[in-house]
C-alpha positions as CSV (number, residue, x, y, z in Angstrom):
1,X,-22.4,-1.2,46.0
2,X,-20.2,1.3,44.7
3,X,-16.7,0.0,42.7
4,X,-13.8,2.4,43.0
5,X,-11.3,3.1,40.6
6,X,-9.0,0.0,41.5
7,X,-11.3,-2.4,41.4
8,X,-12.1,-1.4,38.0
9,X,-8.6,-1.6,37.0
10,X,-8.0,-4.6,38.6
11,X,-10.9,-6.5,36.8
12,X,-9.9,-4.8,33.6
13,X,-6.2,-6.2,33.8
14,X,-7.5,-9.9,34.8
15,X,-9.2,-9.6,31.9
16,X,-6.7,-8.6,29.8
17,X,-4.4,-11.3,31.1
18,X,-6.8,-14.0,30.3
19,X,-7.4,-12.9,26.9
20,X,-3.5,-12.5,26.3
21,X,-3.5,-16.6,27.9
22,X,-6.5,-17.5,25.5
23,X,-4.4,-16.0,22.8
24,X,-1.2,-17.9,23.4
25,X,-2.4,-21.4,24.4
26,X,-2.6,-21.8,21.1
27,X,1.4,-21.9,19.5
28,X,0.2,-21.2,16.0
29,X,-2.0,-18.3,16.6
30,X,1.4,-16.6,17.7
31,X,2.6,-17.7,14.8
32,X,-0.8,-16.1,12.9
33,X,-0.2,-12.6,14.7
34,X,3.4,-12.2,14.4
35,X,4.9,-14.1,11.3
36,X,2.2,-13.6,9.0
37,X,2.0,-9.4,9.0
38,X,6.0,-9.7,8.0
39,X,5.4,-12.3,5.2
40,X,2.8,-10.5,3.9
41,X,5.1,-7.3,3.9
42,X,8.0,-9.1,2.4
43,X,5.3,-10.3,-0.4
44,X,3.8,-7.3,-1.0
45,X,7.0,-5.0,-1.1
46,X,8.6,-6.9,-4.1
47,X,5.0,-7.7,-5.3
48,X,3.3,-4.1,-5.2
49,X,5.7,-2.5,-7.5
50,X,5.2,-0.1,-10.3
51,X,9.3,-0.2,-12.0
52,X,9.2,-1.6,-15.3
53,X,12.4,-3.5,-15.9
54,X,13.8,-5.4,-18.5
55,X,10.7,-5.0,-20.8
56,X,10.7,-7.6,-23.8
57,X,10.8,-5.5,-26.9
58,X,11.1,-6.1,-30.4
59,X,13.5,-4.3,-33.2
60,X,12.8,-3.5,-36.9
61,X,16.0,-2.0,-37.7
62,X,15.3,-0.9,-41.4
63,X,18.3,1.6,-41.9
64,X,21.3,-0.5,-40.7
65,X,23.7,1.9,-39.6
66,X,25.8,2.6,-37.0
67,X,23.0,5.4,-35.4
68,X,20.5,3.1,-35.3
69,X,22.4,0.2,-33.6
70,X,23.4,3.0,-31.3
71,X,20.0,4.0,-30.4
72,X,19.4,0.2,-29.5
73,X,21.9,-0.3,-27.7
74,X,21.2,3.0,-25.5
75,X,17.4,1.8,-25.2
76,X,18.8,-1.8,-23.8
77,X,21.6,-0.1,-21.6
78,X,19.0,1.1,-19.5
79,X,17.7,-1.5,-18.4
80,X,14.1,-0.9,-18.7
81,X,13.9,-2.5,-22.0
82,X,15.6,-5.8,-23.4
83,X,15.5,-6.9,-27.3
84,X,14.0,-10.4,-27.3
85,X,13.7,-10.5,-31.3
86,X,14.6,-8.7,-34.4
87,X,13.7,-8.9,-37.9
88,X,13.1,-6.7,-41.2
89,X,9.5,-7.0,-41.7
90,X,7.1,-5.4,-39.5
91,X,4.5,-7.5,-39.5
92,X,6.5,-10.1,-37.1
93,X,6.9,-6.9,-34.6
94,X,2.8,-7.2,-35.1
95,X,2.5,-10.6,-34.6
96,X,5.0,-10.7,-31.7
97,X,2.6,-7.3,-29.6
98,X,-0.5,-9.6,-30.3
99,X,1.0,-13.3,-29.3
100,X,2.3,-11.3,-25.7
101,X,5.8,-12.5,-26.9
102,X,6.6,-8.2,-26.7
103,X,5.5,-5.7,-24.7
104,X,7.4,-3.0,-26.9
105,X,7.8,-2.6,-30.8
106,X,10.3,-0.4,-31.9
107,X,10.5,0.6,-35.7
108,X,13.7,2.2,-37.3
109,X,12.7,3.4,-40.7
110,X,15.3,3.7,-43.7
111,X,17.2,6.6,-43.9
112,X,17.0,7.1,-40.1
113,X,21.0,8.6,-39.6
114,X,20.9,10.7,-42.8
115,X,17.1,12.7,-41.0
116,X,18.6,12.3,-37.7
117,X,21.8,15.0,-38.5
118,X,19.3,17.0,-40.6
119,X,17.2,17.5,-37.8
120,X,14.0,15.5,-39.0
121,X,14.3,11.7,-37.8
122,X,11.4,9.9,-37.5
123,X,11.3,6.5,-35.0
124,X,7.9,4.4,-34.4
125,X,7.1,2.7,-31.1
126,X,4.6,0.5,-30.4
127,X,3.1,-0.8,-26.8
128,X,0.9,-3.2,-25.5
129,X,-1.7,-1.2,-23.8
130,X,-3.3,-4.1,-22.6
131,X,-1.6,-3.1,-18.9
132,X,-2.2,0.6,-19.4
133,X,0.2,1.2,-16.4
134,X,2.9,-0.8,-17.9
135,X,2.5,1.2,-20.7
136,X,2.0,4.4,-19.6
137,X,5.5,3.8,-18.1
138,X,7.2,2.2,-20.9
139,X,5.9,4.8,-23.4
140,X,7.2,7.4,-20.8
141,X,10.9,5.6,-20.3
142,X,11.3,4.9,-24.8
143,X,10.2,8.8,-25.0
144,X,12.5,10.4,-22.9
145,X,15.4,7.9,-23.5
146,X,15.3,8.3,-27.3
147,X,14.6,12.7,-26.9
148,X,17.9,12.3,-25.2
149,X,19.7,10.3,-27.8
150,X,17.9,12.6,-30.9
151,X,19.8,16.1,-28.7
152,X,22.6,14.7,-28.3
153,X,22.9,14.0,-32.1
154,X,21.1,17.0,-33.0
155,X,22.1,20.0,-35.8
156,X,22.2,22.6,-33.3
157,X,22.9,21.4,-29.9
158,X,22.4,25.0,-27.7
159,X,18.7,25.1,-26.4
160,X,16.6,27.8,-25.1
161,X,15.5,26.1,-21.9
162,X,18.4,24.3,-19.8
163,X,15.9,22.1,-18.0
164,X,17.6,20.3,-15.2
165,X,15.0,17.7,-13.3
166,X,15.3,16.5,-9.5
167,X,12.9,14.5,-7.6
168,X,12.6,15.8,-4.3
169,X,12.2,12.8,-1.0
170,X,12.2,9.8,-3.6
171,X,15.4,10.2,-5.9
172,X,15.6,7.2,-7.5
173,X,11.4,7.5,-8.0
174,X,11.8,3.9,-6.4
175,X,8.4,2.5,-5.8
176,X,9.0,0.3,-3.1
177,X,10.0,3.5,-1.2
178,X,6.3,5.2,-1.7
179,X,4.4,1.5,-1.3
180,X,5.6,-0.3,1.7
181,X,4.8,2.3,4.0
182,X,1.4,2.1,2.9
183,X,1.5,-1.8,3.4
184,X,1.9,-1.1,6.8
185,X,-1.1,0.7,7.6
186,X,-3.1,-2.1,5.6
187,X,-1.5,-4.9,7.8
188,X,-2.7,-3.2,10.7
189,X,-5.7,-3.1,10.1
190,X,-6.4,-6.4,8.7
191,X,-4.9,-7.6,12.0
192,X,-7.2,-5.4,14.2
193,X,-10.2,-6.3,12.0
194,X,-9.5,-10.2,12.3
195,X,-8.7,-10.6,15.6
196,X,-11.1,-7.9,17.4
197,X,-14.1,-10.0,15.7
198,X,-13.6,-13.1,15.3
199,X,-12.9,-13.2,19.3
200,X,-15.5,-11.8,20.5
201,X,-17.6,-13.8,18.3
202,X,-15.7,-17.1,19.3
203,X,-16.9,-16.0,22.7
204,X,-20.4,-16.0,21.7
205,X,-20.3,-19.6,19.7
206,X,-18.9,-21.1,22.9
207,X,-21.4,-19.6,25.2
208,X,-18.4,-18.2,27.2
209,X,-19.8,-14.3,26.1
210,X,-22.8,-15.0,28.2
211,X,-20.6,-15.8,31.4
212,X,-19.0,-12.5,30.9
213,X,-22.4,-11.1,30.7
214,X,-23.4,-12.4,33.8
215,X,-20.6,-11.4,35.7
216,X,-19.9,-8.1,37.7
217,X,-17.8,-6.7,35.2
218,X,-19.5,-3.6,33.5
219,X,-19.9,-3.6,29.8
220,X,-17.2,-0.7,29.4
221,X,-14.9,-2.9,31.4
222,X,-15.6,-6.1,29.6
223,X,-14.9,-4.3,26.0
224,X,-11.9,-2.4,27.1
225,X,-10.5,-6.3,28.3
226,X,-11.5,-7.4,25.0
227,X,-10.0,-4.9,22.8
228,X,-6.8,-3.7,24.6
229,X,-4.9,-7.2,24.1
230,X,-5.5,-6.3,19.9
231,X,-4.1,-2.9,20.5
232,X,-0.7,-4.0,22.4
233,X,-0.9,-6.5,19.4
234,X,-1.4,-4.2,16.4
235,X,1.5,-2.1,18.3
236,X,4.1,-5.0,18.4
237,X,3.6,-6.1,14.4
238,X,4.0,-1.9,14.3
239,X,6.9,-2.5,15.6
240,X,8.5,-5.6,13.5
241,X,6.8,-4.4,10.0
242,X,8.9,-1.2,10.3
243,X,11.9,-2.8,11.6
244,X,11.2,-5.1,8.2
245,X,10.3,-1.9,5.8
246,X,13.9,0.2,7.2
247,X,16.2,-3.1,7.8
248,X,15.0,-5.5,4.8
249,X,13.8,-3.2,1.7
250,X,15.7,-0.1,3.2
251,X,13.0,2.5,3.0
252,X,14.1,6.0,4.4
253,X,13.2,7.5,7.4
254,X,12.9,11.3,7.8
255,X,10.6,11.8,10.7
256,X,9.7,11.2,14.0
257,X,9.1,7.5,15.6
258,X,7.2,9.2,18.5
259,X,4.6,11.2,15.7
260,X,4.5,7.6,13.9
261,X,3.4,6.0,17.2
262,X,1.1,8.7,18.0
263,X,-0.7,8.1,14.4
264,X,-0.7,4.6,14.9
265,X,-2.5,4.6,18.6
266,X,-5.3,6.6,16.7
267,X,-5.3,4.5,13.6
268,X,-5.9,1.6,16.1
269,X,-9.0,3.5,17.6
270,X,-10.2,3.3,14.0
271,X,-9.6,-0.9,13.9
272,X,-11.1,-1.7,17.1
273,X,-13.8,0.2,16.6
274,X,-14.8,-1.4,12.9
275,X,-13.7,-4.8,14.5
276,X,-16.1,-4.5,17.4
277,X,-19.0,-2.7,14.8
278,X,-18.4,-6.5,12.8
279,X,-18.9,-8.8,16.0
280,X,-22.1,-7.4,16.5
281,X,-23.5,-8.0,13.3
282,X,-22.0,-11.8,12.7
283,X,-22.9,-14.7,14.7
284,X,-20.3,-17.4,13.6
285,X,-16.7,-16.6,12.9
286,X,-17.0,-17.7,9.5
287,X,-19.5,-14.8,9.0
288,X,-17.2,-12.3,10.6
289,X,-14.3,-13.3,8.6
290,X,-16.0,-13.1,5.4
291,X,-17.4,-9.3,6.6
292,X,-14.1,-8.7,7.8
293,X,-12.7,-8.6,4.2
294,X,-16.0,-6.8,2.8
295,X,-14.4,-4.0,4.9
296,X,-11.3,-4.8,4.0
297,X,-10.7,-4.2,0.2
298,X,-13.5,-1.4,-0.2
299,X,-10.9,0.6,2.4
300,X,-7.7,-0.6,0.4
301,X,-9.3,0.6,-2.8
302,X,-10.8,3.9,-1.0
303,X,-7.2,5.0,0.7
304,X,-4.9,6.0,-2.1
305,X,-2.8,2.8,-1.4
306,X,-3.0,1.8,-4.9
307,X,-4.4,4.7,-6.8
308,X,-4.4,8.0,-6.1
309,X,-7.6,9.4,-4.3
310,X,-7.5,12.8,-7.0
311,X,-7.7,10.5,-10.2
312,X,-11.0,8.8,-8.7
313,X,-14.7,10.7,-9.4
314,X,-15.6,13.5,-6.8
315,X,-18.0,11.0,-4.8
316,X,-15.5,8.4,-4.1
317,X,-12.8,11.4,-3.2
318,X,-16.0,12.7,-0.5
319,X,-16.6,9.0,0.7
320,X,-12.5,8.6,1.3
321,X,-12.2,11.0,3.8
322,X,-14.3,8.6,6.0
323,X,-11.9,5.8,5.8
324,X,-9.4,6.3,8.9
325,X,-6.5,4.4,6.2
326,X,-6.6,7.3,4.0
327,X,-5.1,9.3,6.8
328,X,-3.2,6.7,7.9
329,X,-1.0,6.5,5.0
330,X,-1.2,10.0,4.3
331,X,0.6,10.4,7.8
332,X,2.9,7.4,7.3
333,X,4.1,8.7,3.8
334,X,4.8,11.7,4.8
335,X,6.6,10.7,7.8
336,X,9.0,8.2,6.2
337,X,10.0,10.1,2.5
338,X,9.6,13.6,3.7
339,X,9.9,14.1,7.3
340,X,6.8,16.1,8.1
341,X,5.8,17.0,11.4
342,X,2.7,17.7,13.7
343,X,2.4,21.2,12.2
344,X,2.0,19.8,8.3
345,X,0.4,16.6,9.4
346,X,-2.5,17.7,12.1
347,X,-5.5,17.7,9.7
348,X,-5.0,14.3,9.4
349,X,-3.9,13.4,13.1
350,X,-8.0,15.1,13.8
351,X,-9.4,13.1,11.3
352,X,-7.6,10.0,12.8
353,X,-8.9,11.4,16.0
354,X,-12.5,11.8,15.0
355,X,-13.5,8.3,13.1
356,X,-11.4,6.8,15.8
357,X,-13.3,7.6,18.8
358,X,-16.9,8.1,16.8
359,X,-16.5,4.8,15.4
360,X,-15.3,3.1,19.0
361,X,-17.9,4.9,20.7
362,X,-20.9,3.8,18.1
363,X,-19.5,0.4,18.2
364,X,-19.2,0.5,22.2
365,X,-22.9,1.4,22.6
366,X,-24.4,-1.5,19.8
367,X,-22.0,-4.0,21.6
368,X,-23.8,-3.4,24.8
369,X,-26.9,-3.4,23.2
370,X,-26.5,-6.6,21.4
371,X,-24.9,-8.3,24.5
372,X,-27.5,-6.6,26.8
């Protein structure tokens, strides 16, 4: 008996509807879907953040003058460091760096305003390395504040080079503006990985999966019921996570909402596919939860979210270009800061495109199998 077109469709969207019903009957899986993705953005945009502020820092002030009270004070005006002690003797600025009571020792040896007009000052700083990012950045933040304060107190104030910095698409170097993008892409895929396989393997604990099997809809039919309702899903938290990243934290927006949708349809190829790849390998939903995350940091770690893909060792930069969040947030990152458009961004858009529909067509074909 052949099925035409409509029939197809029909039986598609009934399935659709029920697994949209099967969703909501239960209030706090809406709750789950919807609330949760924002939280977790809210959390993670103050959370993830690489400004240094306020940085407790201990004083030795050996010289006493009016230079050195003024390079102080122009270290604590910044704001990036604040003097929680002071004393004469060094060893407390020791003892304070090893107890955690300081992240930052600052040393001003005698005689400090008499080498500083001669041209020849000499100031110690010492930092906790133990976070070496919080101290790559506070060592960067004590240099530059106290070069500034040694020129502008300097013999000869006329320089050779007149260097005059900008950042381009982040001015204010503000972190939250580079990481909450990048949260979103991480959101949505944790959503399409949880719900795509724990479903469909809720289906199979219940003995429900087998009714499905049994009934005249195809197995292309069945998975596209199964996985569309996650799609229109990841596509709605889209939707309030960006509304949350451009309303609450105020993230810039250069580009194009129609080439952000158009990443994120692909992206969600990507989700669904891996999500459908994990039912068929777990066979309670506790198992597919637990494989859901083994996916789920490895592609974190792999995507640049957290630490840029050219610092890591050649084999790990090979290995990310598999992982469709890589592209993701490359596309996202450069849509919100900088503005880019199809013609900058379409290496990644066919990457998105190619582990999208490989990894939804390999998981298509072992679903049937396994359901077979």
């Amino acid at each position: 008996m052949t099925v035409t077109r409509g029939e197809r469709l029909e039986r598609v969207l009934g399935m659709v509807a029920k697994e949209f019903r099967q969703i909501f009957r239960d209030p706090r899986m809406a709750r789950v879907i919807f609330l949760a993705p924002i939280l977790q953005l809210v959390i993670f945009g103050y959370a993830v953040s690489t400004d240094i502020w306020n940085m407790n820092t201990f004083v030795v002030d050996n010289d006493h003058t009016r230079e050195s009270r003024e390079l102080v004070e122009t270290l604590t005006a910044s704001s990036y460091f604040r003097v929680s002690d002071q004393s004469e003797r060094p060893a407390d600025m020791v003892r304070a760096l090893d107890h955690g009571d300081a992240v930052v020792g600052i040393e001003i040896p005698a005689g400090f305003a008499t080498a500083l007009y001669a041209g020849d000052a000499t100031v110690q700083i010492l930092i906790d390395g133990t976070n070496s990012n919080t101290a790559s950045v506070a060592q960067g933040y004590a240099e530059r504040i106290v070069q500034s304060y040694a020129l502008e107190h300097a013999p000869i104030r006329s320089l050779p080079i007149d260097l005059r910095e900008r950042a381009w698409y982040n001015p204010d170097l503000a972190s939250r503006n580079y990481n909450v993008p990048a949260v979103v892409g991480a959101l949505i895929l944790q959503v399409c990985l949880l719900l795509t396989s724990l479903a469909i393997v809720r289906e199979r604990e219940i003995g429900t999966l087998e009714q499905l099997q049994v009934s005249p809809l195809a197995s292309i039919e069945l998975i596209a019921g199964k996985t569309i309702p996650f799609a229109v899903i990841g596509l709605v938290d889209l939707f309030f996570v960006t509304l949350v990243a451009l309303l609450w934290f105020g993230v810039p927006f250069e580009g194009s909402m129609l080439l952000l949708l158009g990443a994120s349809v692909l992206y969600l190829f990507s989700g669904l596919g891996i999500g459908l790849l994990i039912s068929t390998v777990s066979r309670t939903q506790q198992e597919a939860f637990l494989t859901s995350f083994l996916v789920f940091m490895p592609a974190i770690l792999l995507s640049g979210f957290m630490f840029p893909v050219s610092s890591m060792p050649t084999v790990f930069r090979w290995l990310t270009l598999l992982n469709p969040m890589r592209h993701y947030i490359e596309i996202v990152r450069a849509i919100y800061l900088k503005g880019a458009g199809p013609t900058v961004l379409w290496p990644q858009f066919a990457a998105l495109l190619v582990i999208g529909v490989g990894l939804l067509t390999f998981a298509t074909k072992r679903f049937s199998k396994t359901t077979a």
